[in-house]
Residue, then its C-alpha position, 0 to 999 in steps of 0.5 A: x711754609x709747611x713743616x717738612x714732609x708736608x705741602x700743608x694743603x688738600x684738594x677737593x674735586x667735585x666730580x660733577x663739573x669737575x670744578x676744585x678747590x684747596x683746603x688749607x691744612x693748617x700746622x696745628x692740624x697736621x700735627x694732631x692727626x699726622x697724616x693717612x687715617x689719623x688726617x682722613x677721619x679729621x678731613x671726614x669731621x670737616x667735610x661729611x654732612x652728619x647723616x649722610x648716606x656713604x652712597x650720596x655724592x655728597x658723601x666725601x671719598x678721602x685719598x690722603x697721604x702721610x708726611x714720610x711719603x717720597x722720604x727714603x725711610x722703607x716701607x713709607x710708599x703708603x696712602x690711606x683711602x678713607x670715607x664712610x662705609x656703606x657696609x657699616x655706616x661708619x668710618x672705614x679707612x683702608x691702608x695700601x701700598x703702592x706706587x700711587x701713593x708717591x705719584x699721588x703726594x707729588x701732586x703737591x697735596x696731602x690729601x685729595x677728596x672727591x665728592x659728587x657724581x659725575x653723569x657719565x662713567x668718568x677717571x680723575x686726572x690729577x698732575x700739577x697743571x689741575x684736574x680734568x675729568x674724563x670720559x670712562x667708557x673705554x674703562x667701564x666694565x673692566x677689572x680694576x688692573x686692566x683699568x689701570x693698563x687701559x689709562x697708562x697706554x692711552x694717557x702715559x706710563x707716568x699715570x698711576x691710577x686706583x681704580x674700581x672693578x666690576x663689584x665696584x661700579x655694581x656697588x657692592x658694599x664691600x667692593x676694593x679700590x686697587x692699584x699696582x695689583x693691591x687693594x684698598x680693601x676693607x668697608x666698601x670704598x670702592x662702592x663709594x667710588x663707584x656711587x661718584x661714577x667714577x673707574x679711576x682717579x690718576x695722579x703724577x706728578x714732580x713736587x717735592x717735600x722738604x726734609x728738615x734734617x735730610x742727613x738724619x733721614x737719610x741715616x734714620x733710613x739706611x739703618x731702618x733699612x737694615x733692620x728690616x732684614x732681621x728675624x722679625x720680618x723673616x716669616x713674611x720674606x721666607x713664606x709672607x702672612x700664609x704661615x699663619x695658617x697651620x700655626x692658627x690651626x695647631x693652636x685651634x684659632x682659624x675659623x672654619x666653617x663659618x666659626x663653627x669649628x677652629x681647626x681644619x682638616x684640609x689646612x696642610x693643602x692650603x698651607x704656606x709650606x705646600x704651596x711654595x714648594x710647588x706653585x710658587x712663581x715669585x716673591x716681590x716688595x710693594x713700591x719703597x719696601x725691603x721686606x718683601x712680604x709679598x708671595x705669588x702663586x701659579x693658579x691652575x689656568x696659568x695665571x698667577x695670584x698674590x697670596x695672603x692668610x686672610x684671602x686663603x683662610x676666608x675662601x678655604x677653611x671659612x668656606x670649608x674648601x681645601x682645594x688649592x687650585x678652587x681657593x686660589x682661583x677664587x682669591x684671583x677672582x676677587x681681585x678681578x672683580x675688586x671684592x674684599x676676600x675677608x667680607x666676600x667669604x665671610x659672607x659667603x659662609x654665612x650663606x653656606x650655614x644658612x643653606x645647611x639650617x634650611x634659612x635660605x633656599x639656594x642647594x648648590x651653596x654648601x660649605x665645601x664646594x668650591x666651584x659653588x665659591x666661584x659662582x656666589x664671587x661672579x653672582x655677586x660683583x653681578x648682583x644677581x641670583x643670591x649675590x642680590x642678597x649676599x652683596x649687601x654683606x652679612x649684617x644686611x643679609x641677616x636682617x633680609x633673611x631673619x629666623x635667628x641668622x644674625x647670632x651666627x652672622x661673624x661681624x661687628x658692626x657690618x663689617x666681617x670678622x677676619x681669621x681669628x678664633x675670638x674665644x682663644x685669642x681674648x685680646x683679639x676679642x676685645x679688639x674686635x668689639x671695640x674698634x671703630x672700623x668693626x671686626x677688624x684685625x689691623x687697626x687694634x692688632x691685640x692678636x700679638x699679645x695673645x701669640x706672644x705667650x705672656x698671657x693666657x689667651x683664652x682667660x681675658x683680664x685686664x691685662x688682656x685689656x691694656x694689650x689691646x690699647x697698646x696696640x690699637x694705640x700703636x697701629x693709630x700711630x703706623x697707620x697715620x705716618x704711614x709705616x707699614x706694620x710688618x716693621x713693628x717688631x723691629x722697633x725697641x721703643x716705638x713711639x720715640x723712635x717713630x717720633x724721631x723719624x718724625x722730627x728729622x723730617x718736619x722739624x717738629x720738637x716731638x718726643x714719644x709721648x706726644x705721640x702716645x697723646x697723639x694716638x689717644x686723639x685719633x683714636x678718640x676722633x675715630x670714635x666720635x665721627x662714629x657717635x655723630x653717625x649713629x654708634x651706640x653702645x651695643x655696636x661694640x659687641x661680639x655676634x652671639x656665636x661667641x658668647x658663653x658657647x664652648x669650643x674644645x681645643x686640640x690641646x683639651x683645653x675648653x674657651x669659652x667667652x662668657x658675655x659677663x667677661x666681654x661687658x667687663x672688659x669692655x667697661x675697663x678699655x672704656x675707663x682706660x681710655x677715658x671715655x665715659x660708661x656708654x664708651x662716648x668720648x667726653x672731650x678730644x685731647x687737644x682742640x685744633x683749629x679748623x680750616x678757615x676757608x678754601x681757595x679755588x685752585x690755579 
């Protein structure tokens, strides 16, 4: 019998045939990667070939769920996608919200993998009665939503699907995978989906966990519930993520113009506070949420976008545009298409500067121009003219192109930095360098200690260094639950209250510091898949644009972040995680007994 919360076993689909086997999830393992991207990167050890090219079909697409999906605590309706980049060549997980994620853990599974490729486009079905792979032509070549429409009105309304668009089947290194109109978003899954041939994998289903003590959940979640109201989640009721642009942009952190400044005079256009006053259609909650981050504007078409500060400062400021009415389209074009917003203007920038240094020949891409925006977005989920070149991401892009474009290239590892100015957020900086996805924003969110005004954010230190394991170490935790991370300022005690939501649902005798333990494991696990797949220390670095340049501030002050400074700091979180001088792991914290087998399914 499984702990509560879990079914204790994975599916994995070979899309070629369509042939499945169960792999048993044993209750050591369970315990030390939890679920979500802790239980993916696990599932990723197990069953990826080192080596192995993220576009091969041999190549494992993870959907793993966590155990407080289908539980009544807010915010659990969460899944994690996770699989090796095609953009990175390193483990990339992405976290979302939405309906799929309960249809999906109803199933009976804590996880489904596909691997293969099918020959014809094809959509996955999974319910309790088996799998069944089905032709996608009727699909093929449509946005991920209308996908997710086709499947229901032919095959049910009980079917949730995650489903790739155009830039997905096109293979775009940083293509989506969406569902209910959000996204799985960063590293290039839906590449990876798109490389199986694969539009969409459907799930539904009627199984349910077991809670161990339902009445403590139940409290556990009316009180949780009632937190969630509070001061620490009201900016994302009242305007959502969007209220951090001209809060960044007084304090001389949102990148404009591909990094070359830190402020941007068009920022009160784009601004949360402009926006909602005059094209604000709707504020909504993703599946199982009391918050309510969620705020959706009216594009001038009449059509109607989610908005975010990631998608706004990539596709305005970063690219120079402050015509409300161009960056909102292009944010609703990259959800058609299924493009990450933060690599596509990350990206597009790049290639902006390019044009401007007289490196890349292309006299309609300026920063600016944002009908020049929504060209590069549809050449390239196409692949075609310069989206040939610009949809292998920066790093790649930079490698084709040479003559010194990889120092103002802003990524780590491949992967494209999101709005955070690194020299006045050093925290962040670090963050960035070492995470095992690249430049990445959610699974090391040192920026909280940079705001919160304890530290001098543009002077890193130790501490500087030890807020940035702190958070990494709890996002590893909120992210393999799963919890959504706009709750973590309602947590006084997080690991022994998130450990007390544990307990009530497995019956696990599990206290804070397990989970502090537990958190050092995956994020060790994380680091090692990365090791196995060709990680060397000098992927844990900024790109040169950063390092030892200045930046002057609107306040007159000067950040500068002296690469000295970076490696020293580097070398800290290092000893700090117990890892050794190269940043290798030397051991993770506790051995787990693997799988010994898998069965074919009923």
């Amino acid at each position: 019998m499984p702990p509560g919360g879990y079914f204790g076993q994975a599916l994995v689909i070979d899309v070629s045939d369509g042939s499945s086997t169960v792999l048993p999830l044993l209750d050591d393992v369970l315990r030390a990667y939890l679920g979500g991207a802790g239980l993916g990167v696990w599932l990723l050890t197990q069953l990826g070939e080192a080596g192995v090219d993220p576009l091969d079909p041999a190549a494992p697409l993870a959907f793993v769920f966590s155990p407080l999906v289908g539980t009544p605590l807010t915010t659990s309706a969460k899944f994690a996608v996770v699989a090796k980049s095609p953009l990175t060549g390193l483990l990339t997980d992405a976290l979302a919200s939405s309906h799929f994620a309960i249809a999906g853990k109803f199933t009976g599974y804590d996880a489904i993998v596909l691997t293969g490729r099918s020959a014809t486009p094809a959509n996955v079905f999974v319910d309790e009665s088996g799998v069944r792979v089905l032709d996608a032509s009727a699909q093929w070549g449509l946005s991920a939503g209308q996908a997710e429409e086709s499947i229901r009105t032919q095959y049910g309304r009980t079917w949730r699907a995650a489903s790739i668009g155009p830039a997905g089947e096109a293979l775009v290194r940083y293509a989506t995978i969406s569902h209910d109109g959000r996204h799985a978003g960063r590293g290039g899954l839906g590449a990876v989906l798109g490389a199986k041939n694969v539009k969409a994998l459907a799930v539904k289903g009627r199984k349910r966990v077991s809670l161990h003590d339902k009445d403590g959940v139940l409290a556990a979640a009316k009180d949780l519930r009632g937190r969630s109201f509070g001061p620490a989640t009201e900016k994302y009721r009242e305007l959502g993520t969007l209220a951090n642009l001209l809060a960044f942009n007084a304090i001389s952190t949102l990148p404009t113009r591909n990094f070359q400044a830190a402020t941007f005079d068009g920022a009160a256009r784009l601004s949360a506070e402009d926006l909602a006053s005059k094209r604000s259609v709707a504020k909504t909650s993703c599946a199982s949420c009391t918050i309510g981050c969620e705020h959706i504007y009216a594009t001038k078409g009449g059509g109607k976008v989610r908005v975010e500060y990631e998608n706004m400062f990539a596709l305005g400021p970063m690219c120079g545009v402050s015509d409300p009415d161009l960056v909102l389209a292009a944010s609703a074009r990259c959800d058609e298409l299924g493009l990450d917003t933060i690599s596509a203007g990350g990206t597009i920038a790049w290639a902006m500067e390019c044009v401007d240094r007289g490196l890349l020949d292309v006299p309609w891409l300026r920063f600016g121009d944002g009908d020049a925006l929504l060209r590069a977005l549809d050449e390239i989920s196409a692949r075609t003219g310069v989206g040939v070149l610009l949809s292998e991401g920066t790093r790649r892009a930079a490698g084709i192109v040479g003559q010194g474009s990889l120092a103002f290239a802003a990524q780590v590892k491949g992967l494209e930095m999101p709005g955070y100015e690194p020299r006045t957020m050093q925290s962040m900086a670090l963050g960035l360098a070492v995470n095992a996805r690249g430049a990445d924003h959610n699974r090391s969110g040192a920026y909280e200690a940079d705001l919160k005004g304890g530290l001098d954010r543009v002077r890193g230190t130790d501490e500087h260094v030890r807020a940035a394991i702190e958070t990494e170490d709890r996002a590893a935790i909120m992210d393999s639950l799963i919890l959504c991370k706009f709750l973590r300022g309602v947590f006084t005690e997080p690991f022994g209250e998130w450990a007390a939501l544990l307990a009530g649902v497995t019956g696990w005798d599990v206290d804070g510091a397990e989970l502090r333990e537990t958190a050092r494991r995956i994020v060790h696990a994380k680091r090692a898949y990365n090791l196995r797949e060709g990680w060397t220390p000098e992927d844990d670095w900024l790109p040169d644009r950063f390092l030892d340049s200045s930046l002057e501030l609107a306040s007159g002050r000067t950040a500068t972040l002296p690469a000295e400074r970076l490696r020293s700091m580097i070398a800290r979180y290092y000893a700090e995680r117990g890892l050794d001088a190269d940043g290798r792991p030397t051991a993770l914290p506790t051995t787990v007994t693997t799988a010994t087998g898998t069965e074919p399914t009923p």
